[in-house]
C-alpha positions as CSV (number, residue, x, y, z in Angstrom):
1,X,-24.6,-38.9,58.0
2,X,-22.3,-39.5,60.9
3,X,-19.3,-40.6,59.3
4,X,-19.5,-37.4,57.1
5,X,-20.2,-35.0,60.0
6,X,-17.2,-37.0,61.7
7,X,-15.1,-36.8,57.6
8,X,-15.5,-33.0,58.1
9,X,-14.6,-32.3,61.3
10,X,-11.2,-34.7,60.6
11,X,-10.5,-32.5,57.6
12,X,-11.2,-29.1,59.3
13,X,-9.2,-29.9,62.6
14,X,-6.4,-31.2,60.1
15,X,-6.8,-27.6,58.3
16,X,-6.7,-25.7,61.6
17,X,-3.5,-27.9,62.7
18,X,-1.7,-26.9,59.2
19,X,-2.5,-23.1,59.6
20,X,-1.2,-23.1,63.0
21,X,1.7,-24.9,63.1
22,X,3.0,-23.5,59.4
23,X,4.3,-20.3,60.8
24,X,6.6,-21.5,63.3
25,X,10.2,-22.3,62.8
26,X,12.0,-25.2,64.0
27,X,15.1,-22.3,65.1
28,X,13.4,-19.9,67.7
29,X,10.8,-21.1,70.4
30,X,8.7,-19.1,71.8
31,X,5.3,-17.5,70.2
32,X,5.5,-15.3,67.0
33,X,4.7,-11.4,67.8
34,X,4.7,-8.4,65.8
35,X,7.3,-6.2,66.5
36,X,6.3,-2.8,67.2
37,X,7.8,0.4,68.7
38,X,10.3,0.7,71.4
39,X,7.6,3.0,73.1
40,X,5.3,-0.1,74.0
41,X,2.3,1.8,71.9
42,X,0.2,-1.1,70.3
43,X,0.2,-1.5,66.3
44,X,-2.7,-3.3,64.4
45,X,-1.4,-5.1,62.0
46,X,-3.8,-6.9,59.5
47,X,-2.2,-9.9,58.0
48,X,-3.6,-12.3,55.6
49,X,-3.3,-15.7,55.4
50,X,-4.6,-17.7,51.9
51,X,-6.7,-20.7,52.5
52,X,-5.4,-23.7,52.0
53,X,-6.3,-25.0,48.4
54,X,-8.2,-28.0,49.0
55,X,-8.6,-31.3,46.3
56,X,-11.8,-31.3,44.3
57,X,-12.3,-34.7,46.0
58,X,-12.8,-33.2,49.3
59,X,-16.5,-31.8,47.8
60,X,-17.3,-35.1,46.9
61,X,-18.7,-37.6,48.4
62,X,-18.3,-41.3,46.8
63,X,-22.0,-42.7,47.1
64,X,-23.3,-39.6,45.2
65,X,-20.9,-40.6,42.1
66,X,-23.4,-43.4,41.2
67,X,-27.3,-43.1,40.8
68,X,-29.6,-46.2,41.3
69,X,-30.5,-45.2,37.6
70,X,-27.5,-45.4,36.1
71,X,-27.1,-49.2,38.0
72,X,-30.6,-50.4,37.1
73,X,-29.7,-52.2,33.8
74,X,-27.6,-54.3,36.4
75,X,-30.4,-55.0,38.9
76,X,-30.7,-52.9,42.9
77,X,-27.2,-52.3,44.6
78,X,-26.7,-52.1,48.1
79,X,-24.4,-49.4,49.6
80,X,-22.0,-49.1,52.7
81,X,-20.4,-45.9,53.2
82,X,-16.4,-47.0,55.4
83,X,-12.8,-44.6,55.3
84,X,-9.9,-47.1,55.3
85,X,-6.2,-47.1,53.7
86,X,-6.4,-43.5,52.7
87,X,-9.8,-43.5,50.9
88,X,-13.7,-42.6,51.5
89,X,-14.8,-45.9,49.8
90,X,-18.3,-46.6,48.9
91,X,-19.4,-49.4,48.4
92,X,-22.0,-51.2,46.6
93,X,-22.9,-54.7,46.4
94,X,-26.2,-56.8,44.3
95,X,-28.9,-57.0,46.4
96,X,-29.8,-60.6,47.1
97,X,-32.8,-59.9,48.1
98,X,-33.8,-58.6,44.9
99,X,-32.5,-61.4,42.3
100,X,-28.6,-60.2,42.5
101,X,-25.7,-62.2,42.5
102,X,-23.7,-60.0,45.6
103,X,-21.4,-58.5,43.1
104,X,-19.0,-56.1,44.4
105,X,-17.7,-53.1,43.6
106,X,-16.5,-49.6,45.2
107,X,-15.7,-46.2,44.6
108,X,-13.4,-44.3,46.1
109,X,-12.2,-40.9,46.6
110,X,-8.3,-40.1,47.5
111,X,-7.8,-36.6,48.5
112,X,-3.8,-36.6,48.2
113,X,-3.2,-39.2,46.1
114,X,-3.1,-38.4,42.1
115,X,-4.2,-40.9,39.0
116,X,-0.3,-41.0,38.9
117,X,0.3,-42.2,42.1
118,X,-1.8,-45.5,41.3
119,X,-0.2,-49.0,42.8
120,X,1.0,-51.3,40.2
121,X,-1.3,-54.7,41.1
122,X,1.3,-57.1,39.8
123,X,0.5,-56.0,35.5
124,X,1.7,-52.9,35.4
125,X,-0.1,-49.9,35.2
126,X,-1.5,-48.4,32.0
127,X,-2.5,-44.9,31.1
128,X,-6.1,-44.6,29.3
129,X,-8.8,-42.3,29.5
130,X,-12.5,-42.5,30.2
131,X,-14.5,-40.6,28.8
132,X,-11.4,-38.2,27.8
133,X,-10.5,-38.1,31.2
134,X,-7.1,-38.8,32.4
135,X,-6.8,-42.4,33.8
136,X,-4.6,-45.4,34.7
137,X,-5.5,-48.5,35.2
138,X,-3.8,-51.8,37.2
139,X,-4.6,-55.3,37.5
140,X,-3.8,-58.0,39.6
141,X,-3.2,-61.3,37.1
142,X,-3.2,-63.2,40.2
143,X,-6.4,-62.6,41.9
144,X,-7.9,-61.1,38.7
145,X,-8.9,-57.9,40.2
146,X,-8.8,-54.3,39.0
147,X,-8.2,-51.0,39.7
148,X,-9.5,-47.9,37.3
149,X,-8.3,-44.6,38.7
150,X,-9.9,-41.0,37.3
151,X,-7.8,-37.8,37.6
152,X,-9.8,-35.1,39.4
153,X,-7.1,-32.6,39.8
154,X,-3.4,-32.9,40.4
155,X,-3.4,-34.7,44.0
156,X,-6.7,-36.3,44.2
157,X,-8.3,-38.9,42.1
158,X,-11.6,-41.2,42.1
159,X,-11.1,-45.1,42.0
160,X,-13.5,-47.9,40.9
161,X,-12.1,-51.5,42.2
162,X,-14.1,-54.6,41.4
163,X,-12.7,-57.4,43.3
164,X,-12.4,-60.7,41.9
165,X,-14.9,-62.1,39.2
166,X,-15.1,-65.3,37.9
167,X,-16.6,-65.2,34.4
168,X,-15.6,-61.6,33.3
169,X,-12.5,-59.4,33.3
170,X,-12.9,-57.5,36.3
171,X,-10.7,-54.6,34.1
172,X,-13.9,-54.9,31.6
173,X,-16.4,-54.2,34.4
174,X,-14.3,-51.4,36.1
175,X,-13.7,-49.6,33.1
176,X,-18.1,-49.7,32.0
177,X,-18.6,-48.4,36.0
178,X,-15.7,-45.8,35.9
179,X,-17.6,-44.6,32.4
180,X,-20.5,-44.7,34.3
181,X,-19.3,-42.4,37.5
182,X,-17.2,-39.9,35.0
183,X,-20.3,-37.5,33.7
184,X,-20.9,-36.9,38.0
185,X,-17.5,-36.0,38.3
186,X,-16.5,-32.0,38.0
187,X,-14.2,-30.7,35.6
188,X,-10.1,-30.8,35.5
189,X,-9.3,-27.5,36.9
């Protein structure tokens, strides 16, 4: 709860620093004032300033994208909440305790970063869809692990990485959990 109180509060003092520093002008100092008459009368002058448009992932929040019910074919998961590299990760590992393995997987939210910007892993980058959502997906041959990015609107984008696996293609598994987060996820605008 804290780190979203403290997710918030970094995203609304990063709002506030945007509005106020987006009217000045790198060729005058000094503060902006409305000109008025010569007489020194006072004028009220209403202005209007738009909101700035914010991504669809900033209403999100990536441990609500997954339900226990949607995991319990694959046994009790384990979640831990961090912001790193960009991203408000999630993620959610096999409880031990319960009969699991430790698998390992996250989710991720990127609030400026589109489907398009995804890294190439070392195999490229292909463009798919999950569940007839715009995706892309990359690969790292060497340390077989994967990378399934979801388009939520043009600059921000949901990603499911599963980390190395042994047996199974980790692109296999991240594809079947990204088709599993895709139905929480809002519509393309």
């Amino acid at each position: 709860m804290k780190a979203k109180i403290n997710a918030r509060a970094g995203v609304a003092a990063s709002a506030l620093i945007l509005l106020v520093t987006s009217g000045c002008s790198g060729k005058e100092q000094g503060y902006a004032q409305p000109q008025g008459s010569s007489n020194g009368s006072s004028i009220d002058i209403q202005t209007t300033v738009p909101a700035p448009s914010n991504p669809i992932s900033s209403s999100l929040e990536p441990c609500d994208l997954l339900s226990a019910k949607d995991l319990a074919e694959a046994g009790k998961f384990k979640t831990k909440y961090k912001e790193q590299g960009g991203a408000r990760s999630c993620y959610w590992q096999s409880d031990f305790e319960q009969g699991g393995d430790g698998f390992t997987f996250a989710v991720s939210l990127r609030d400026a970063q589109s489907v398009d910007t995804l890294n190439d892993l070392g195999a490229g980058v292909q463009r798919t869809e999950v569940n007839q959502r715009p995706a892309a997906v990359s690969k790292n041959a060497e340390f077989r692990s994967c990378t399934v990015a979801m388009k939520l609107d043009d600059v921000s984008r949901v990603d499911v990485s599963v980390p190395r696996t042994e047996e199974d293609d980790a692109c296999e598994i991240a594809e079947v959990i990204a088709g599993l987060v895709e139905p929480h996820l809002p519509e393309i605008p």
